[in-house]
C-alpha positions in Angstrom: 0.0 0.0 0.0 1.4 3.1 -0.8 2.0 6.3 1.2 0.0 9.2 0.2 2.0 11.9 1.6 0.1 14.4 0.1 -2.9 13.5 1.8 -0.9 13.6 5.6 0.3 16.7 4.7 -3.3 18.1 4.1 -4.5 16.5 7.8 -1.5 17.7 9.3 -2.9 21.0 8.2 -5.9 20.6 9.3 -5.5 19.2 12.3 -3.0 21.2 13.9 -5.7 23.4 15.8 -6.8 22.8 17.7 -6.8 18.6 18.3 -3.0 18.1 17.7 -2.2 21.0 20.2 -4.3 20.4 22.7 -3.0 16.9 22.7 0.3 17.8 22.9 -0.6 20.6 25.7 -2.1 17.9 27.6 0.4 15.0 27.1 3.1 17.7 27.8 1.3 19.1 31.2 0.9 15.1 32.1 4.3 14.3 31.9 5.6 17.6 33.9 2.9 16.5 37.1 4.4 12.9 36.5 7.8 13.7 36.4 8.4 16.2 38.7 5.4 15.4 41.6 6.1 13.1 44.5 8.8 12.8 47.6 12.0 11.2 47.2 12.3 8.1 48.7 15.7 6.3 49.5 17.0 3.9 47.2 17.1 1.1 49.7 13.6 1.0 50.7 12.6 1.3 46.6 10.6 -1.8 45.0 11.2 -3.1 41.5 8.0 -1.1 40.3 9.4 2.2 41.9 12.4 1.8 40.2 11.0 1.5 37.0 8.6 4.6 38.1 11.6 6.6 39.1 13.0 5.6 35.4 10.3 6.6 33.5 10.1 10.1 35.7 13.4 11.2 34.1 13.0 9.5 30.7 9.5 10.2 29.2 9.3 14.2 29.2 13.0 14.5 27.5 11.6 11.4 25.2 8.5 13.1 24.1 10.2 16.6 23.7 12.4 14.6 21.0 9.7 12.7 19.4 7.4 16.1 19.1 10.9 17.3 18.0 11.5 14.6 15.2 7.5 14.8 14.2 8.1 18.3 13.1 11.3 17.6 11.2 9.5 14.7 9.5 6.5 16.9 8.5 9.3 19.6 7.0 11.4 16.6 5.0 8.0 15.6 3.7 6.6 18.6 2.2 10.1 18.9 0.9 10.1 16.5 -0.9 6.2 16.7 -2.1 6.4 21.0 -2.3 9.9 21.6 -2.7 12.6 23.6 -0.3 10.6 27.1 -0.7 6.8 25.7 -0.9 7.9 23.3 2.0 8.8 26.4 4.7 5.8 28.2 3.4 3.8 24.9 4.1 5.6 25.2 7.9 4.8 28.4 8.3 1.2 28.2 7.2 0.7 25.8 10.1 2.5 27.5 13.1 0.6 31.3 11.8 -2.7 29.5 11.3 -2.0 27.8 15.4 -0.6 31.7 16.4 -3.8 33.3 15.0 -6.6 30.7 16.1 -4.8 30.8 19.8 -4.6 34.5 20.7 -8.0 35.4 21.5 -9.6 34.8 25.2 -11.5 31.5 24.6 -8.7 29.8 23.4 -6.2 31.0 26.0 -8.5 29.8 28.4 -8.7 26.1 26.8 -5.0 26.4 26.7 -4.7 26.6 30.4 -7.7 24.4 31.5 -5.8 21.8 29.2 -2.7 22.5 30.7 -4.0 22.6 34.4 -6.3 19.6 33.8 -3.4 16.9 34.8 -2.8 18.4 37.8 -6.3 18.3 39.1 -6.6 15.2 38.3 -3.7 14.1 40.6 -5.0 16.5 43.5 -8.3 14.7 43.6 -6.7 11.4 43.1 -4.5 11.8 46.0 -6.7 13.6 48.3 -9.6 11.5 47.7 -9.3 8.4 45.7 -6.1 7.0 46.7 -6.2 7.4 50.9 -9.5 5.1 50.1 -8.0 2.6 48.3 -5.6 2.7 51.1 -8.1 2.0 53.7 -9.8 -0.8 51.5 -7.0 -2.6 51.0 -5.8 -2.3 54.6 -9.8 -3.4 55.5 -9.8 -6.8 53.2 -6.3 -7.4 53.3 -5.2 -11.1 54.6 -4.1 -9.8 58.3 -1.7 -12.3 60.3 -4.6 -11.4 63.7 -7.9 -10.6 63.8 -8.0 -9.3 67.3 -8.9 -5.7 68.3 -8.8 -3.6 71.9 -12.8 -3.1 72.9 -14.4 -0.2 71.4 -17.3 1.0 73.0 -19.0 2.1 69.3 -18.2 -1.9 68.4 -19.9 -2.9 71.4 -23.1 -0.7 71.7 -24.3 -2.5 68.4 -23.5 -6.3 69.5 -26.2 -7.6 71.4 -29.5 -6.9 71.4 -32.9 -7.9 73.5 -34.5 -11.3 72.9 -37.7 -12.3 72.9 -38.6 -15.4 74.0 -41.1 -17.6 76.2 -38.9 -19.0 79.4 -40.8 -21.7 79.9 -40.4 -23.6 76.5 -36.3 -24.3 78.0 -37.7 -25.4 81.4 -35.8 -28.5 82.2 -36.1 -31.7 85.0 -33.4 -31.2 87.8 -32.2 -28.2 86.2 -32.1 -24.6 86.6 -32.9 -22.6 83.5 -30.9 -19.2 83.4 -31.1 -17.8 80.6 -30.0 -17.9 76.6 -26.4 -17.3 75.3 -25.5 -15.2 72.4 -26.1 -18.6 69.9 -29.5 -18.7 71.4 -28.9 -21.7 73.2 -29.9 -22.5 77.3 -27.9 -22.0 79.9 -28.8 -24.5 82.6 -27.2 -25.5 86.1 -28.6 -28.5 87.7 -30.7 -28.0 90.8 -28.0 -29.3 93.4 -25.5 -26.6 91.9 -28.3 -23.6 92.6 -29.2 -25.1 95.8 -26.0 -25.2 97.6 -24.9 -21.2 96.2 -26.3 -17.8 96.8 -26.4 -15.3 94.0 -26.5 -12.1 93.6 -28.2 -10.1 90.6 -26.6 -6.7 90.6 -27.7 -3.6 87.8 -29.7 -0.6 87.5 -33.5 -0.3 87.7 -34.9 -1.3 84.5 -32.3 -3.2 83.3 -33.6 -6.8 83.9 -33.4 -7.9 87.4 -36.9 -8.1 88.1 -37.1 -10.2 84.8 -35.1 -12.7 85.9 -35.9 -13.0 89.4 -39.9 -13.4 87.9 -38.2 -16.8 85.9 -36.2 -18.2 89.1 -39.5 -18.1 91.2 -41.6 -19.2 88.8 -39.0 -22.6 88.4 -39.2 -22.8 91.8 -42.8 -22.9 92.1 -42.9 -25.3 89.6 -40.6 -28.1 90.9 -42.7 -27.4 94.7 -40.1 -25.5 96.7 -40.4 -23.2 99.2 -40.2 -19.5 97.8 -39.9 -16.1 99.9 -39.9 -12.8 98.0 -39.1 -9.9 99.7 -40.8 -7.2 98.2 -39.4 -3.6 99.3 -40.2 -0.9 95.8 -43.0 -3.0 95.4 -42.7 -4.4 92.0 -45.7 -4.0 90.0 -45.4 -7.6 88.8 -43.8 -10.2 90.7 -47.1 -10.6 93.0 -49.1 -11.2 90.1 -46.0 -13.8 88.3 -46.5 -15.5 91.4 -50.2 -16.0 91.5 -50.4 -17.1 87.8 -47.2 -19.4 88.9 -49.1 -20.6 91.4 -52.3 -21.6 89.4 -50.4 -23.3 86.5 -48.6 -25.7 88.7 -51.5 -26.2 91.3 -49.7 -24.7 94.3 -51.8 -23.1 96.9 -51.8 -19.3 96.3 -49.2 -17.2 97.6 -49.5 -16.3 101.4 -49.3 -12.5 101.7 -47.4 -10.7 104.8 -48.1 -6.7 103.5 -45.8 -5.3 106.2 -47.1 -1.5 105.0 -50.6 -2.9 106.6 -52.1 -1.0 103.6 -54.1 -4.2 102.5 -54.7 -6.2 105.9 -53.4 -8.9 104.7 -50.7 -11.3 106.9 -50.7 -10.0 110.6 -47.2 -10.3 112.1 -45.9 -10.6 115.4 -42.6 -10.0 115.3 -41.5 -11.5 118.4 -43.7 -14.2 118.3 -41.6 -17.1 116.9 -38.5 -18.6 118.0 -36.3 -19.0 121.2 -36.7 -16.7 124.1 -32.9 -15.7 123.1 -33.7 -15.5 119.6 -37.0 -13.4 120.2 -34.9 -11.0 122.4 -32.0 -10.7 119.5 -34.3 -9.3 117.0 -35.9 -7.1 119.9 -32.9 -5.8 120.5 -31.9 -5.3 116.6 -35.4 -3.8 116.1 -36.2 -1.1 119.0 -31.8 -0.1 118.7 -31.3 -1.4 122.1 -27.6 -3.1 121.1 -24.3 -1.2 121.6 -23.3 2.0 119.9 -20.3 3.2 121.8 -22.0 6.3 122.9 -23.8 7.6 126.3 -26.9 6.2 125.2 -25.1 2.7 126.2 -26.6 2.8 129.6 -29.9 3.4 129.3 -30.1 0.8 126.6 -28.8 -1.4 129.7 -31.2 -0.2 131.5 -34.2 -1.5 128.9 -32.3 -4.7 128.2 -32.6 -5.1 131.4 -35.7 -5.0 132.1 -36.5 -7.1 128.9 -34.5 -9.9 130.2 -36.3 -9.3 133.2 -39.5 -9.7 131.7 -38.8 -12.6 129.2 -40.2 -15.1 131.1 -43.6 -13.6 131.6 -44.3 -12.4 127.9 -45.5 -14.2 125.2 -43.8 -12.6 122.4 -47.1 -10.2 121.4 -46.8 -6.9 121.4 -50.0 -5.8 123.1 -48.7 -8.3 126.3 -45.3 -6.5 126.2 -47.5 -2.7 126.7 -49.4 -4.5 129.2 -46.4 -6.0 130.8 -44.2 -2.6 130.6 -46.8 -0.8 131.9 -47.1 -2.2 135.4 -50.7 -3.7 135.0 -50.0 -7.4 134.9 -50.6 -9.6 137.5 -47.8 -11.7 137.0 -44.9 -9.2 137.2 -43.9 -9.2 141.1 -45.4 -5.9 143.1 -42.1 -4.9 143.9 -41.2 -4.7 140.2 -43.5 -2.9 138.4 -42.5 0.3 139.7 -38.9 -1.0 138.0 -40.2 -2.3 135.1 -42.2 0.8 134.3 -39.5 3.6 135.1 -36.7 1.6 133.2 -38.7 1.0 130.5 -39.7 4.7 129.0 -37.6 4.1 126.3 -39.2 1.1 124.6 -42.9 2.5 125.4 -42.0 5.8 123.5 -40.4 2.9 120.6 -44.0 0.9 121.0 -46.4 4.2 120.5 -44.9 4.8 117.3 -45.4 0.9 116.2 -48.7 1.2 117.0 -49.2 2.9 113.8 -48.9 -0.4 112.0 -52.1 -1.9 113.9 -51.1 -5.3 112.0 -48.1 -5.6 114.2 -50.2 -6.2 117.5 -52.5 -9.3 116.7 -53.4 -11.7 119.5 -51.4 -14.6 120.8 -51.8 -16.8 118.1 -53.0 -15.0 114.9 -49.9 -13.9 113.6 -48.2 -15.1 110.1 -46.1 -18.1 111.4 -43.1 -18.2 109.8 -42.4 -21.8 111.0 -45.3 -23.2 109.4 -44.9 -21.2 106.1 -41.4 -23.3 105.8 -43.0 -26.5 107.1 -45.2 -26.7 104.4 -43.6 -25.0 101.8 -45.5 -22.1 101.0 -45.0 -19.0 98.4 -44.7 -16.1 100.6 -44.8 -12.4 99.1 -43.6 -10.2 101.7 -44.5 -6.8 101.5 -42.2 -4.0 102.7 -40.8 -0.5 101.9 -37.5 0.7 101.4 -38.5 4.6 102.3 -39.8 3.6 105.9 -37.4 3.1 108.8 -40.0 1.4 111.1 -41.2 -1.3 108.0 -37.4 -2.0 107.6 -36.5 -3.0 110.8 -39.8 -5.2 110.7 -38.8 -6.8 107.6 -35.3 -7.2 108.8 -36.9 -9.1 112.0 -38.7 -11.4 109.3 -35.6 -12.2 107.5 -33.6 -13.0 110.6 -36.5 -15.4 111.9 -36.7 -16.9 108.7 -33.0 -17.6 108.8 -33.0 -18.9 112.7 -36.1 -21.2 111.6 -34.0 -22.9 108.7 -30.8 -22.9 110.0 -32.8 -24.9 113.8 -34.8 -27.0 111.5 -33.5 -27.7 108.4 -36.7 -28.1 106.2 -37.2 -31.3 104.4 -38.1 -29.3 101.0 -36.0 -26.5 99.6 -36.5 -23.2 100.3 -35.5 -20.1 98.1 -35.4 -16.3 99.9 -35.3 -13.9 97.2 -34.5 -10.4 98.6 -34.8 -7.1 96.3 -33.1 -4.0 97.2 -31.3 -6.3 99.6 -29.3 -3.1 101.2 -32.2 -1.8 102.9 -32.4 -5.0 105.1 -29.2 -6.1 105.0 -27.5 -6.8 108.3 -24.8 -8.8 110.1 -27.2 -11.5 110.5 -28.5 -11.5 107.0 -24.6 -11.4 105.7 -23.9 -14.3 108.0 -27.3 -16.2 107.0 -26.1 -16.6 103.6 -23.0 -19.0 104.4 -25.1 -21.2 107.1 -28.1 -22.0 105.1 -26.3 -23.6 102.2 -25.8 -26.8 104.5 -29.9 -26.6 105.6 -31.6 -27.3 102.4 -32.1 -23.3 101.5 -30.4 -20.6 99.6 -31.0 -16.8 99.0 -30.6 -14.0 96.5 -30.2 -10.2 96.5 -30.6 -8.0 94.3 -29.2 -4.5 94.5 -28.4 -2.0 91.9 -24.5 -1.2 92.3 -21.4 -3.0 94.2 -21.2 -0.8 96.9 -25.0 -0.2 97.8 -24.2 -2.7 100.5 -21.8 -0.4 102.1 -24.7 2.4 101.7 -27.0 0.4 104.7 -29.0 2.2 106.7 -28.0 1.2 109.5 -25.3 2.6 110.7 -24.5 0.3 113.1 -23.2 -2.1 110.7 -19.8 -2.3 109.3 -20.6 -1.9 104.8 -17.1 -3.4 103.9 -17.6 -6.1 106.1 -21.4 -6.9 105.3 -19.7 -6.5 101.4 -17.0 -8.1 101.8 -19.5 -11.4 103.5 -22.1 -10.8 100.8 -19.4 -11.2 97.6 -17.6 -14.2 99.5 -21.1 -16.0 100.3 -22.7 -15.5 96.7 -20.9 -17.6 94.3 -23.2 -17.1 91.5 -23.3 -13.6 90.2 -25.6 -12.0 87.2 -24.8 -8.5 86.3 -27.2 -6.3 84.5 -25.6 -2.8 82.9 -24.5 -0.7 85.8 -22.0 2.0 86.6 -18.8 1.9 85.6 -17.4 1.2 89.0 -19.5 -2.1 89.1 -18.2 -2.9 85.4 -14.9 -2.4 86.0 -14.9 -4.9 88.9 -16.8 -7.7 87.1 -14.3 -7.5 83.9 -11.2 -7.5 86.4 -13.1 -11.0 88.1 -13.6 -11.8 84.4 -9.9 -12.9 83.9 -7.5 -11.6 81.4 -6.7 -13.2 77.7 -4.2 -12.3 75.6 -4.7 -10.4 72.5 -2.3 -9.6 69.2 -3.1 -6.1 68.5 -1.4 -3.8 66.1 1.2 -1.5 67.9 2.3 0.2 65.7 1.3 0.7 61.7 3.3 2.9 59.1 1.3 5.2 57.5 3.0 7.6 54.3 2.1 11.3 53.5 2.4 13.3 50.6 2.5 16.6 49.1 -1.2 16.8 48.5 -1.9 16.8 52.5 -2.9 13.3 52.4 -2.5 9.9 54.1 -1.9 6.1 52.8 -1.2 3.1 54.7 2.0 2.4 54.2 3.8 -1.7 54.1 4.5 -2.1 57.1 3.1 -3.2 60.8 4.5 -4.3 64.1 1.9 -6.1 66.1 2.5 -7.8 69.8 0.1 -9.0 72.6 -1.3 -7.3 75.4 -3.7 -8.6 78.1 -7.4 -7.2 78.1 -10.4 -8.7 80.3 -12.2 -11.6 79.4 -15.4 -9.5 79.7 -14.4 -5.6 79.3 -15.9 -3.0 80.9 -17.3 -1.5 77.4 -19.4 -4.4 76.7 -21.0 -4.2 80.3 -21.6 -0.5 80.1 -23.2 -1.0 76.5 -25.5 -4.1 77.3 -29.1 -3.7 76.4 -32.2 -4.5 78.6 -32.6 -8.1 80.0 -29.3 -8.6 78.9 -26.2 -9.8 81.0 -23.1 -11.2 82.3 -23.6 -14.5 84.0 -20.9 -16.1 86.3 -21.3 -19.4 87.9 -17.9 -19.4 89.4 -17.1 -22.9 88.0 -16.2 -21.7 84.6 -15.9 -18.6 82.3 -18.0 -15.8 82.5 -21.1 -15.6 79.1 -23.5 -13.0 78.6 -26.5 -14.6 79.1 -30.2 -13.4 77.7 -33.6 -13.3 80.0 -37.2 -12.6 79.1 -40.4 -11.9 81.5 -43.0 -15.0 82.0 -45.7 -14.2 79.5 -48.4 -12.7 82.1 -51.9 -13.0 81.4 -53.7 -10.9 84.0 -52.9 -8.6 86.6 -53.2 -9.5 90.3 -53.7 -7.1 92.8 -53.7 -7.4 96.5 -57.1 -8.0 98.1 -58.3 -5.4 100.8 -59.2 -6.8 104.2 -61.7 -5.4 105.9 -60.5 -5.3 109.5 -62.2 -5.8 113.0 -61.4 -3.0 115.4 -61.8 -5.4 118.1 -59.0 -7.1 116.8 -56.6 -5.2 117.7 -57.9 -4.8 121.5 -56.1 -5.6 124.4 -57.6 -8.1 126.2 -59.0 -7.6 129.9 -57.2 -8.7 132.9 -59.3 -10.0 135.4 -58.8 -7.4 138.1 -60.3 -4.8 135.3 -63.2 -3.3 137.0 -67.2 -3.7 134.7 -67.7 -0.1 134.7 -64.3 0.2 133.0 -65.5 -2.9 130.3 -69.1 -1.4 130.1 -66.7 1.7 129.2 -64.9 0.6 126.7 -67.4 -1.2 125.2 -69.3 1.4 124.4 -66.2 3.7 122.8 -65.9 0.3 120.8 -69.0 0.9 118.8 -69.0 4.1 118.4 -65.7 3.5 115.9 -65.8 2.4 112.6 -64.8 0.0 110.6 -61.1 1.5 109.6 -60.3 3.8 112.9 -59.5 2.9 116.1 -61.2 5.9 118.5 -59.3 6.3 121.5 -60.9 5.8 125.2 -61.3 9.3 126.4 -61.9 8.5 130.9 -63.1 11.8 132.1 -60.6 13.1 134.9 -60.4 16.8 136.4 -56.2 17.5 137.4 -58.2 19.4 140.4 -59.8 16.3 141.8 -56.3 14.6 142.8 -53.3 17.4 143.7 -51.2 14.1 144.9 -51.7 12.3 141.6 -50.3 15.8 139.7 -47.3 16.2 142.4 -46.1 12.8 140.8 -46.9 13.5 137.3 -45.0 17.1 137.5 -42.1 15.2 139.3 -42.1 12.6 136.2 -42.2 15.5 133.7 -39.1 16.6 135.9 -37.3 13.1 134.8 -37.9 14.0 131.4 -39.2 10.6 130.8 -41.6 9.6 127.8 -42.7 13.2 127.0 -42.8 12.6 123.3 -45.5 9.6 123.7 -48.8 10.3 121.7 -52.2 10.3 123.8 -53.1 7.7 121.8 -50.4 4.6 123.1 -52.1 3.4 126.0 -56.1 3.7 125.3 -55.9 0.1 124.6 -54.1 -1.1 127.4 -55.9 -2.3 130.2 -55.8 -0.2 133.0 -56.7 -1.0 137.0 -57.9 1.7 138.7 -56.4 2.6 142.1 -58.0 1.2 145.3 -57.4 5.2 146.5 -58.4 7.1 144.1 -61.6 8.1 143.2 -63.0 10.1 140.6 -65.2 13.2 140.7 -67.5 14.7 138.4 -65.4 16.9 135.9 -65.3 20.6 137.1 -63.1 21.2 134.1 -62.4 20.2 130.7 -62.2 16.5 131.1 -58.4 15.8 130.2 -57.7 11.7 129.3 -55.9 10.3 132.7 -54.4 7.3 130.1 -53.0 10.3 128.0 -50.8 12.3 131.0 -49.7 8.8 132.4 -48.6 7.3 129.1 -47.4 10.8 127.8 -45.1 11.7 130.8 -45.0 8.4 133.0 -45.5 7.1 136.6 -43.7 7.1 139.4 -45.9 5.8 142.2 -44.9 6.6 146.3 
């Protein structure tokens, strides 16, 4: 084929502007970025590819200066030879003055420099943008020698989430379902590992521990232990869990001790039950009457005194003990009662203020008997309140007899003592319960909302790192719920350590364009980090865990609520003023009966009117003299009117009384409220 030159000639022409110098513009402004951008690097740490780079750098714009060069000489040879010397330069110049006049106006100046500058944009947005993410996605996908990473708190707020589920469909035979792991699988420990440990279910409110607690009492129900629930927010469903628990696996409903004595329901005598010893322990616990290293030491030797005293004549009620404190029972010596009653202001003032709980003072032998709820196994729900210092001290009096009853009888079937908000009735006692009734067929659990709330007790009697320090040692199975990071931080350090190969240190390069690569090369090591780290317990969801049985490594473990279908509420009872009555010595007089009586109908169903006995100060200036020398002695001047209306009284062989000249004024209310010292 032959060469029409002619022709070339003609398209060199025409093609000079503006497509064959714009290309050469552009290929020219390419090479210059290309040869002249980038660091220097040392030779040594060059690859084979750089070196070919760094070649081609210093090569390619001298090479395509000489080829534009040598294209231009060609063109001038060839329209030599086809034009001849002086037709040939003509031809030249025809080209360059037709690219000089088409160039110098604005427009095309301006494509001249856009064409230029082009290149180098390019190469800023490359390496500003394009390359630092290639960078990364190789360095994301590459084939990595470790896969392991320090905790990061984003990573772990998006790991777990909630389950649902039905507990019951993982109920198993001679096992204790706890919950699911994170493969959705059951956590179970058998029966004789739950029995013999305690645990404690630790986190903040609304974060699951009424969930699970609602599962372990409904398993208990079911395989016919004994259950306790001490109830102090109250929870707004564990009552009704346990009725509906109770129905489905035909268990007699649960017996109700409402310690508030808002519903009536499950009169207690705290002192009823038990030893004489053990009856005058949680006396003593309950009224304050132990040790506190201050003055106050003697006269609470002066009311233990007279409680020891007293012991063998009382029957553990509290409307015997005001009957017996105040002087008017026949079987207390005559030469004590004067004693008894002086020595005793303390624990009067202590009873007034009881009295406000009416269901604390029920007759000899209609209390809530602790001993027979554990003999037959029942489901108690024990009422209480955390914000009340006198319902506290009586649910701590119902925990310790529980715990003497156990520990003396060791009951044939189980028997499971759950305790919420366990802080508010913790106490030496309690703390040393947990150890001794492992070996008597019954086991307890607290639940509290941070570590330390058990050094927070309000009782500040009690030693908090001690009762912490016994609660922690005595609890071997542990469920933690998200908490604060105190609390987290202690469960990862008990978690264990594991070593991890982490990346120390990564190289990373930086150009001239302000931007950032990864670079070849890594150092990596190991380091220790917690089994369980504190990140993923201060990012766990709602019913969801950390569950250590202390026999092997801690899991995050997964609870749901027992599907309820209705809504229990406490029932009312409609109480019987008369209940609540002292009964009548015998030496009590008929008018004072007839008396009373007759105050007795006049109240009503719900209020307890007190005895009003007409008595004018006038009639009897010796009776005052005492009275004023009492108020003297500063004893029991703080003691409501109220106290002693229903307290038998017998009336003095001396005195007699007149009709009232004055405003009749209560005699029971100016004994009881400043005391008696007789002559």
């Amino acid at each position: 084929m032959d060469f029409d030159a002619i022709g070339f000639l003609r398209w060199v022409y025409d093609h000079a502007y503006p497509g064959m110098t714009f290309l050469f513009i552009f290929i020219l402004a390419v090479l210059i970025q290309f040869t002249f951008s980038g660091h220097i690097t040392k030779r040594d740490s060059l690859s084979a590819f750089d070196h070919i780079v760094a070649f081609l750098k210093t090569k390619l714009l001298v090479a395509y200066i000489a080829c534009f060069a040598l294209f231009n000489a060609f063109v001038l040879i060839l329209a030599f030879q086809q034009f001849g010397r002086e037709q040939g330069i003509k031809y030249i110049s025809m080209i360059y003055s037709n690219i000089k006049l088409q160039s110098f106006n604005f427009s095309s100046v301006l494509s001249l420099i856009t064409i230029f500058i082009l290149p180098y944009f390019v190469q800023i947005v490359y390496r500003r943008l394009i390359a630092p993410r290639i960078s990364a996605w190789k360095r994301k996908y590459r084939v990595s020698q470790t896969a392991d990473n320090v905790s990061d708190i984003r990573v772990e707020n998006d790991r777990f989430q909630s389950k649902q589920f039905d507990p019951r469909d993982f109920y198993k035979k001679d096992f204790m379902f706890m919950g699911l792991d994170t493969n959705d699988q059951p956590i179970y420990i058998t029966d004789d590992e739950f029995k013999s440990k305690n645990i404690k279910v630790i986190g903040a409110t609304q974060t699951g521990k009424g969930v699970w607690q609602q599962v372990a009492i409904d398993q208990c129900i079911w395989k016919g232990w004994g259950v306790w629930f001490f109830d102090q927010k109250p929870d707004d469903f564990i009552y009704s869990v346990m009725v509906q628990s109770c129905n489905d696996w035909k268990r007699k409903l649960p017996t109700v001790v409402d310690l508030t004595g808002e519903s009536g329901l499950g009169d207690y005598s705290p002192f009823e039950g038990g030893s004489t010893r053990e009856r005058l322990e949680r006396f003593y616990k309950a009224f304050g009457l132990n040790k506190g290293g201050t003055d106050a030491d003697h006269y609470k030797n002066m009311n233990k005194e007279v409680m020891s005293f007293i012991a063998d004549y009382w029957d553990g009620t509290l409307p015997h003990l005001e009957k017996l404190l105040s002087g008017k029972d026949s079987a207390i010596p005559d030469n004590k009662k004067d004693w008894v009653f002086e020595a005793s202001s303390n624990i009067r003032t202590e009873l007034a203020i009881w009295r406000l709980l009416p269901n604390l003072f029920p007759e000899k032998g209609k209390s809530f008997s602790v001993d027979n709820a554990i003999d037959n196994s029942d489901v108690v729900y024990v009422r209480a309140r955390q914000d009340d210092d006198l319902i506290r001290q009586i649910t701590t009096s119902l925990l310790v007899e529980w715990k003497d009853y156990v520990v003396k009888s060791s009951p044939k079937i189980h028997q499971f003592c759950m305790l919420d908000e366990a802080r508010f009735i913790m106490s030496d006692n309690v703390a040393n319960a947990l150890a001794t009734v492992l070996s008597k067929n019954a086991n307890m659990g607290l639940a509290y909302q941070q570590r330390d709330d058990l050094q927070k007790n309000p009782d500040k009697t009690v030693n908090g790192e001690a009762l912490q320090a016994s609660a922690e040692t005595n609890t071997l199975l542990t469920l933690i719920y998200k908490c604060s990071f105190d609390t987290a931080e202690w469960i990862a350090q008990e978690s264990g350590t594991k070593p991890i190969t982490v990346t120390k240190l990564e190289d990373v390069e930086t150009d001239g364009f302000g931007s950032e690569k990864w670079g070849g090369k890594r150092m990596i090591g190991q380091v220790e980090e917690h089994f369980i780290t504190t990140n993923s317990i201060r990012a766990l969801k709602k019913r969801v865990g950390v569950f250590d049985n202390n026999e092997g490594l801690m899991q995050f473990l997964f609870t749901c609520w027992i599907p309820l279908r209705d809504k229990a509420t406490l029932p009312i009872k409609e109480r019987n003023a008369e209940v609540f009555d002292d009964k009548f010595s015998d030496s009590t007089s008929k008018s004072d009966k007839k008396k009373t009586k007759k105050v007795k109908e006049e109240r009503t169903d719900k209020t307890v009117a007190p005895v009003q006995t007409g008595f004018n100060p006038d009639d009897d200036p010796e009776l005052m003299r005492m009275l004023e020398q009492s108020v003297t002695d500063a004893q029991d001047e703080n003691i409501p009117y109220e106290y002693y209306d229903s307290i038998q009284h017998e009336e003095p062989q001396k005195t007699k009384i007149k009709t009232a000249k004055k405003q009749p004024v209560s005699m029971d209310s100016l004994i009881s409220s400043i005391g008696k010292k007789e002559d």
